[in-house]
C-alpha positions as CSV (number, residue, x, y, z in Angstrom):
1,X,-15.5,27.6,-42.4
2,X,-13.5,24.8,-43.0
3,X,-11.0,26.0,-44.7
4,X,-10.6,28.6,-41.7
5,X,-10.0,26.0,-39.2
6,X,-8.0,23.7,-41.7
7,X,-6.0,27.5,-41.9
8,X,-5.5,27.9,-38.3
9,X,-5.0,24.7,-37.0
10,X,-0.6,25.0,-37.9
11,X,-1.0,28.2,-35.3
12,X,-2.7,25.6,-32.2
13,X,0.2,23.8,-30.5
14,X,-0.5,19.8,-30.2
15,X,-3.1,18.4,-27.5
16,X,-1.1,15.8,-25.0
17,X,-4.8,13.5,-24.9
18,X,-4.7,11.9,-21.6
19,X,-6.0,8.7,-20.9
20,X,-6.9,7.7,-17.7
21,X,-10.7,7.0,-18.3
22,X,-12.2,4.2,-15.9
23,X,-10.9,4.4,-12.4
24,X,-9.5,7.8,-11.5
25,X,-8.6,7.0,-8.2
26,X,-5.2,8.3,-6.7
27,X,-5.3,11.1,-9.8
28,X,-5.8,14.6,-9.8
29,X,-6.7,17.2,-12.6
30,X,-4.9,19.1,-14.8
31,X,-5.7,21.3,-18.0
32,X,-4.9,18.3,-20.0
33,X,-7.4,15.9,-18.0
34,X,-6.9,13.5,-15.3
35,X,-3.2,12.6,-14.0
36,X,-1.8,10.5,-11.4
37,X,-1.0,12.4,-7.9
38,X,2.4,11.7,-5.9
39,X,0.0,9.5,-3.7
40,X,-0.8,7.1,-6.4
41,X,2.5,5.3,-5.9
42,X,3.6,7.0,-2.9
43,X,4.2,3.2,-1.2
44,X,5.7,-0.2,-1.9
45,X,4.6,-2.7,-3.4
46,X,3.4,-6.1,-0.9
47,X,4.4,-8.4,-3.8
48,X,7.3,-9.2,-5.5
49,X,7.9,-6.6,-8.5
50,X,8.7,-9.0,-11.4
51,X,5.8,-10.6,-9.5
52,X,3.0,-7.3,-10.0
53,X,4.4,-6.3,-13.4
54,X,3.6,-10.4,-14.8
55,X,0.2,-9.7,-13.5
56,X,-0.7,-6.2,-14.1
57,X,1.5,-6.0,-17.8
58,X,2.1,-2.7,-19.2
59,X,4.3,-1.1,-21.2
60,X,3.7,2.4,-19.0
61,X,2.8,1.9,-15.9
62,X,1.3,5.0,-13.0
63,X,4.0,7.8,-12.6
64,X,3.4,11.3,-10.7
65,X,2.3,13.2,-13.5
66,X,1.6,10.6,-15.8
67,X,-1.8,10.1,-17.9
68,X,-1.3,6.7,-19.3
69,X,-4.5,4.5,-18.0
70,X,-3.1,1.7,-15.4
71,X,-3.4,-1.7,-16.6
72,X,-7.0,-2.9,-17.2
73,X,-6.5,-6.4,-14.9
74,X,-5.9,-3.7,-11.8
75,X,-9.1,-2.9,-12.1
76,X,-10.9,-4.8,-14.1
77,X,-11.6,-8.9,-14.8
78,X,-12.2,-11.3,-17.7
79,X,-15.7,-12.1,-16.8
80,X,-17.1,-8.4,-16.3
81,X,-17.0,-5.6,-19.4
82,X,-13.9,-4.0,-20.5
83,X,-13.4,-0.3,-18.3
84,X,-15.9,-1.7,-15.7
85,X,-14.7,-1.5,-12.2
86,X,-14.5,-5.2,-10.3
87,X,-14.1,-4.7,-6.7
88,X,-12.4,-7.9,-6.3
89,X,-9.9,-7.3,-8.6
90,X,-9.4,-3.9,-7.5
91,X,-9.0,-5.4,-4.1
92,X,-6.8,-7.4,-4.7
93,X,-4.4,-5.1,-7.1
94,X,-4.4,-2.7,-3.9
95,X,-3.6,-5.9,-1.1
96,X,-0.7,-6.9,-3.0
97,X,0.0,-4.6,-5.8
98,X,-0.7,-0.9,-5.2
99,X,2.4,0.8,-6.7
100,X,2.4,-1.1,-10.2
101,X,-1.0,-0.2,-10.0
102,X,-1.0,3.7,-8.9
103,X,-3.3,2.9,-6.1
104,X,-0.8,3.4,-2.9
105,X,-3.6,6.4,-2.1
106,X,-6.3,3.5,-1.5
107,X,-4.2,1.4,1.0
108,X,-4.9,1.5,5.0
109,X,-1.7,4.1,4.7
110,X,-3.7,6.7,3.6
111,X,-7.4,5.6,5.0
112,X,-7.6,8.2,8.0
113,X,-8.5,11.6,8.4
114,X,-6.2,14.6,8.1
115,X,-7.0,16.1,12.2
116,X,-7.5,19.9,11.4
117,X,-10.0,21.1,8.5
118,X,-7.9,24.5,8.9
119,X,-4.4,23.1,8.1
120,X,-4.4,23.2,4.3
121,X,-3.3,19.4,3.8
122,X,-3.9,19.5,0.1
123,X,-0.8,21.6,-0.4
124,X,1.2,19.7,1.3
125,X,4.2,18.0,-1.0
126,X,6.0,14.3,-1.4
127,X,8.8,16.5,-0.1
128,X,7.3,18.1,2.6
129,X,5.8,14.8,4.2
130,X,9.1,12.2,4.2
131,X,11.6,15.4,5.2
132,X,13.1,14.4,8.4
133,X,12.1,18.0,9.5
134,X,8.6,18.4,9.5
135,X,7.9,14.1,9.4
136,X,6.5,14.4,13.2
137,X,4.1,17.7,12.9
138,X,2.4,16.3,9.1
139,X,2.5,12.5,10.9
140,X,0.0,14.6,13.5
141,X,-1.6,17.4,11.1
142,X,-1.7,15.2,7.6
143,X,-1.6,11.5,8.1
144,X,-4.1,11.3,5.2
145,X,-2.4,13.1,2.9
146,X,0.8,12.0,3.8
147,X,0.3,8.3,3.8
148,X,1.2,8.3,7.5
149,X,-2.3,6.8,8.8
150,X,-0.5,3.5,10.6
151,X,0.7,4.5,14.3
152,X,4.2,3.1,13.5
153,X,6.6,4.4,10.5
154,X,10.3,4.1,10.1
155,X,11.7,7.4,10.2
156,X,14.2,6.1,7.4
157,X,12.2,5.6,4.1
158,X,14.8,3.7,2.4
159,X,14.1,0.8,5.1
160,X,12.1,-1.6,3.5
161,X,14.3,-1.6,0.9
162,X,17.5,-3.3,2.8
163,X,16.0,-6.0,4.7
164,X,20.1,-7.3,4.8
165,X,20.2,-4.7,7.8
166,X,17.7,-7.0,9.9
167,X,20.7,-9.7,10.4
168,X,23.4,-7.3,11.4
169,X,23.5,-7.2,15.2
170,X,25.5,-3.9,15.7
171,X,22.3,-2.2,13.8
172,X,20.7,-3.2,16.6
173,X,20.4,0.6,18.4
174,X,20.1,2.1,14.8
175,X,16.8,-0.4,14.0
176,X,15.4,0.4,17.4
177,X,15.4,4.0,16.5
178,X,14.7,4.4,12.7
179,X,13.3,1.4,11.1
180,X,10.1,1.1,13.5
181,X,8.0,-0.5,11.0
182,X,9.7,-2.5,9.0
């Protein structure tokens, strides 16, 4: 019987082993096991990012697809078991971390209901949700899925990253109308 399975094992391809064991929030399965979802880091991050990566080290961190485990301290303190869940620290990893952490699916963005149990929200892409098309009707149909739960959005993602534009007057009409959050 051995030999048999020593014999066939050349003809199996490789198992990828996924590892995302303790806290599979923000994931989703695949035949492998458990990987990260587009919402996981579907957001910014509060902090600084030199600041979240010093606190949350890794050398992987949560990526759409990925099945590396997010770092332990996201999830987990020094005074409570290793792989045990610690509110607190989970707290606070979401409040000022949730990107470097894959936990953007846990933040108030995404803490409403999607409005109609017949619209098929789970299908709905990364894509679908930020394209300038159909923002407005999955803002209204899929705020849940689509991290759109806060009343006000900017209509330009990129926003948040150019605060710069905030000191340039003539933006003025341009910020009134696209960058309503930030």
């Amino acid at each position: 019987m051995i030999l048999l399975a020593v014999a066939l094992f050349p003809i199996f391809p490789a198992i990828e082993i996924i590892t995302i064991k303790d806290d599979h929030n923000c994931t989703e399965w695949n035949p492998n096991g458990f990987v990260y979802s587009w919402q996981a880091v579907a957001c910014q991050n509060v902090a600084d990012e030199s600041f979240c990566k010093s606190i949350y080290p890794s050398t992987v961190y949560p990526a759409i697809g990925g099945g590396e485990n997010r770092p332990m301290q996201c999830y987990s303190s020094p005074s409570t078991p290793p792989g045990t869940i610690d509110q607190d620290a989970k707290g606070a990893a979401i409040a000022g971390c949730p990107r470097t952490c894959g936990y953007c699916c846990q933040t108030h963005a995404f803490s409403c209901q999607d409005k109609n149990e017949n619209m098929a929200c789970w299908t709905v892409t990364q894509a679908q949700c930020i394209s300038p098309k159909w923002r407005d009707f999955f803002t209204e149909e899929c705020p849940a899925t689509c991290g759109y739960c806060d009343d006000c959005y900017d209509l330009n993602p990129e926003c948040p990253k150019a605060p710069g534009i905030f000191a340039d007057f003539e933006k003025v009409p341009y910020l009134a109308n696209f960058v309503l959050k930030t």
